[in-house]
C-alpha positions as CSV (number, residue, x, y, z in Angstrom):
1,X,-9.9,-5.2,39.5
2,X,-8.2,-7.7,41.6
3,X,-9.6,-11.4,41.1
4,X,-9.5,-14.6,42.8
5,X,-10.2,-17.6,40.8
6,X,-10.3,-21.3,43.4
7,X,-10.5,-24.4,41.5
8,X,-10.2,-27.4,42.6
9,X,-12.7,-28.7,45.0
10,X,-15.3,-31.5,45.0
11,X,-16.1,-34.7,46.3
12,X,-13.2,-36.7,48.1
13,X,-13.3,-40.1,50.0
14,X,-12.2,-39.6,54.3
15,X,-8.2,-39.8,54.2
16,X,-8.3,-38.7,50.6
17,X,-5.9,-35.7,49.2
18,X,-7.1,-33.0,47.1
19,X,-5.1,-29.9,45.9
20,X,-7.2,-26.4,45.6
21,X,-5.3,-23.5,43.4
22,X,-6.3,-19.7,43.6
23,X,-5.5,-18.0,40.5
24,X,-5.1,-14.2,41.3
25,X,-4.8,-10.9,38.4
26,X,-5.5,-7.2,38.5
27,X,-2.9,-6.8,40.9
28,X,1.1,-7.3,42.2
29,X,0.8,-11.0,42.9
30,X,3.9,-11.2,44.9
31,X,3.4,-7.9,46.9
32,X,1.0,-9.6,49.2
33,X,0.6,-12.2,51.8
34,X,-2.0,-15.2,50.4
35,X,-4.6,-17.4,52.9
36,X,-6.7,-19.9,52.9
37,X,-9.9,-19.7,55.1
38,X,-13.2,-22.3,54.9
39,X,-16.7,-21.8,56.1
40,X,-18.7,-24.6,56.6
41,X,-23.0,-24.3,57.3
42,X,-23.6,-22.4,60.6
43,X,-20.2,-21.8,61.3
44,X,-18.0,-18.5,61.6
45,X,-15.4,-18.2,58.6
46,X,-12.2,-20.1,60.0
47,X,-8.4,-19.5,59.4
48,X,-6.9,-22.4,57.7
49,X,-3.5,-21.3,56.4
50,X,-1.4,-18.1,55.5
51,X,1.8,-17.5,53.1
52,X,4.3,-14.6,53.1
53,X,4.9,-12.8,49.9
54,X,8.2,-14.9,49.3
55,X,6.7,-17.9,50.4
56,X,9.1,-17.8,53.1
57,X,6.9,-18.0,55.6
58,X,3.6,-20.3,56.3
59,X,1.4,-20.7,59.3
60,X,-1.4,-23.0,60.1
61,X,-4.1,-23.6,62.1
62,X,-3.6,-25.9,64.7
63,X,-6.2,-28.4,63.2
64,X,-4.4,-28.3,59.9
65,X,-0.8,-28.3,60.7
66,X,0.7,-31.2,59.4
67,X,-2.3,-32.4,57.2
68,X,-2.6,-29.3,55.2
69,X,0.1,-27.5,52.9
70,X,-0.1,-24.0,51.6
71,X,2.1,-22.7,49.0
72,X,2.6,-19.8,46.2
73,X,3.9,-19.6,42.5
74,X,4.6,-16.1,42.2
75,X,5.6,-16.6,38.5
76,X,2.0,-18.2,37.8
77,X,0.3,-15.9,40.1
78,X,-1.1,-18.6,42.0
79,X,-1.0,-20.1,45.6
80,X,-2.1,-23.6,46.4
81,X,-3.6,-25.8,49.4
82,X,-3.1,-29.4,49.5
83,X,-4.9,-31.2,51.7
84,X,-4.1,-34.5,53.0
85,X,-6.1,-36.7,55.3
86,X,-9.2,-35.6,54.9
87,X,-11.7,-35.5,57.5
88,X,-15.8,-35.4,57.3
89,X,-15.0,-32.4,59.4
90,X,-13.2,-30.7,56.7
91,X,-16.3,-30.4,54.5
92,X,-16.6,-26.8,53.8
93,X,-16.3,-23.6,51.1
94,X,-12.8,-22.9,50.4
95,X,-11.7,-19.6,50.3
96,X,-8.5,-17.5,49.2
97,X,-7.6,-14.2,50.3
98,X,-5.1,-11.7,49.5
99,X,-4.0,-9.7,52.6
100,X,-1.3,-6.4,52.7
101,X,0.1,-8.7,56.0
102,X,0.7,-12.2,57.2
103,X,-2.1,-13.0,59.7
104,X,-4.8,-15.0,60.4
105,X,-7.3,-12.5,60.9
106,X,-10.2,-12.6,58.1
107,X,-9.7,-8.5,58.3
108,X,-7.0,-7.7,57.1
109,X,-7.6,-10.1,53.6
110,X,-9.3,-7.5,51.1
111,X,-9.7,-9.5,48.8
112,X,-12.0,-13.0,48.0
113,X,-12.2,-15.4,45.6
114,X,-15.6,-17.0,45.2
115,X,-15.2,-20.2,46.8
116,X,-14.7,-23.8,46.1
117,X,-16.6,-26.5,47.6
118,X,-15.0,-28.9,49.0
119,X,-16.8,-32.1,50.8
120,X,-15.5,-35.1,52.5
121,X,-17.6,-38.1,52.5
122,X,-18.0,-41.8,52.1
């Protein structure tokens, strides 16, 4: 019953900014830690960025920190990722996850949205 809805990608120039937005229902929204993760071609599925329940808490990856910002409307039942200076090498499918704990660990997410593609080119 739980769904995860990304909008939000597409085609951006490098050093471009786009903002992704996860719209989640069948479940307590604000019970649960939200992240990010991407995937690109021939490559494992890779952490990005995690919120706490409150939004009290974030955590990147170290290739995102300070480029990349994660966070959560509990009222709208939605958690967002901007992403700022964008790289070629941030081409990728965009996932969010719902998790019962703040990690970084794909495993403990149980639940997926579908994916939003998001690629970085001139």
């Amino acid at each position: 019953q739980v769904q995860l809805v990304e909008s939000g990608g597409g085609l951006v120039q490098p050093g471009g900014s786009l903002r992704l937005s996860c719209a989640a229902s069948g479940g307590t929204f604000s019970s649960y830690a939200m992240g990010w993760f991407r995937q690109a071609p021939g490559k494992e599925r890779e952490f990005v960025a995690a919120i706490s329940w409150s939004g009290a808490s974030t955590y990147y990856a170290d290739s995102m920190r300070g480029r990349f910002t994660i966070s959560r409307d509990n009222a709208k039942n939605t958690v967002y990722l901007q992403m700022n200076s964008l790289k070629p090498g941030d081409t990728a499918v965009y996932y969010c996850a719902r998790g019962s704990n703040f990690s970084t660990g794909t495993r403990t997410y149980n639940y997926w949205g579908q994916g939003t593609q998001v690629t970085v080119s001139s």
